[in-house]
N, C-alpha and C positions, 0 to 999 in steps of 0.2 A: 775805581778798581777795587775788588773785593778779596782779598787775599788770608786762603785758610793756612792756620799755621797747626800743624799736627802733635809737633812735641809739648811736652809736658810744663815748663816754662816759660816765661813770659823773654821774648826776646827783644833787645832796642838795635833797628838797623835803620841809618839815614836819620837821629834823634826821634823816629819812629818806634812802640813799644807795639809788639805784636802778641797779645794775647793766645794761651790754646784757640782755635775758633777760627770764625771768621771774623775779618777785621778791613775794616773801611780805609783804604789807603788816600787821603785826599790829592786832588787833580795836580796842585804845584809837585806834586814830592814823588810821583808817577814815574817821570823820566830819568832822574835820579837814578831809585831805589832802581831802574830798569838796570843800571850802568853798574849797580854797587856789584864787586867781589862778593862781600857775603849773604847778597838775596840772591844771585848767581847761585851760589855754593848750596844754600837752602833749597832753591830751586831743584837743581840737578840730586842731593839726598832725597827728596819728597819729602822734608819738613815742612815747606812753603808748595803753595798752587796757585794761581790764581784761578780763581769759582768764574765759571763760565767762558773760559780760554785754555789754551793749549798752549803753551811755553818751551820752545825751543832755545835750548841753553847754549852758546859758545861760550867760548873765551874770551871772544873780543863783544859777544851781543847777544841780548835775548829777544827774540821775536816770538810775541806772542799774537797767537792766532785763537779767533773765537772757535769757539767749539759746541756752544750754544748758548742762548740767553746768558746775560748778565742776572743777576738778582735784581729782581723790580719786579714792575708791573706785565712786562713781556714775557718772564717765566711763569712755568704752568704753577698755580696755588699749592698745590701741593709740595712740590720742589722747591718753592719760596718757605713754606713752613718748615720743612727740612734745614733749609738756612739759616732761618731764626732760631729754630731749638740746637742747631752748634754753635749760634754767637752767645759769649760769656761776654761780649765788650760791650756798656750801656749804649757809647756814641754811637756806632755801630747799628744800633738795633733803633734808636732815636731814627738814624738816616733815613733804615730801610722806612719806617713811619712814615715820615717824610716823603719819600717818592712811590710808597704803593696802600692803594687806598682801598683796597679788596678788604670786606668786613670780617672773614676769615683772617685773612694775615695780620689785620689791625688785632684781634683777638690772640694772636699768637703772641706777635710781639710782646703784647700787655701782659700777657700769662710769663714770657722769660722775662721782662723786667720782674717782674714781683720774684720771681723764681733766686734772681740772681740778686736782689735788694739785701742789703745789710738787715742783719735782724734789728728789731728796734731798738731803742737802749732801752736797759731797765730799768722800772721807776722805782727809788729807793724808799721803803715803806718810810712813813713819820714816825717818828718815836714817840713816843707813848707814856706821856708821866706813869710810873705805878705806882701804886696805892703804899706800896712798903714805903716811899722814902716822907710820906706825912705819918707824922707820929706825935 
């Protein structure tokens, strides 16, 4: 389940850390996060979505209903590249790798890894005997 999180901060629900973006909710922690008060609450503010469903919030349950493709290989490429240019989360974007193998979105994803990569570290010049201190 592919869950985009809208606000500006990085939130933890269920020991899950939910990135701005989208973000890969893994299969054990699904039913859970379904149950939790505050993906509920996310939910019904439009912080939280899930990408390619429609979520019907109560009080006592959320039911969600597809509303089209999930992210993979069954959404149209275009709309999977859209996906990947909002996930800031690496694992996330690893997944989508993982289960969709269109050379378009392979290219995509490659370009928001680098995009999102730490800058390198800097290499600290060598120092340099100078000439002043032989005398």
């Amino acid at each position: 389940m592919i869950v985009k999180r809208s606000g500006k901060r990085v939130t933890r629900i269920c020991g899950h850390f939910f990135m701005p973006g989208n973000n890969n909710v893994p299969d054990h922690l699904k039913d859970r996060l379904l149950n939790d008060r505050q993906f509920k609450h996310e939910l019904q503010n439009g912080t939280m979505a899930i990408v390619g469903a429609k979520a019907n919030v109560t009080q006592a349950e959320v039911k969600v209903e597809a509303s089209g493709p999930e992210p993979g290989p069954d959404m149209p490429y275009k709309d999977m590249i859209g996906v990947v240019k909002n996930t800031f989360d690496r694992a996330t974007l690893e997944h989508f790798a993982e289960i969709d193998s269109r050379a378009t979105v392979q290219k995509a994803i490659t370009e928001q890894l680098e995009a999102i990569a730490p800058p390198p570290p800097k290499e600290e010049e060598p120092e340099t005997e100078s000439d002043e201190d032989e005398v």
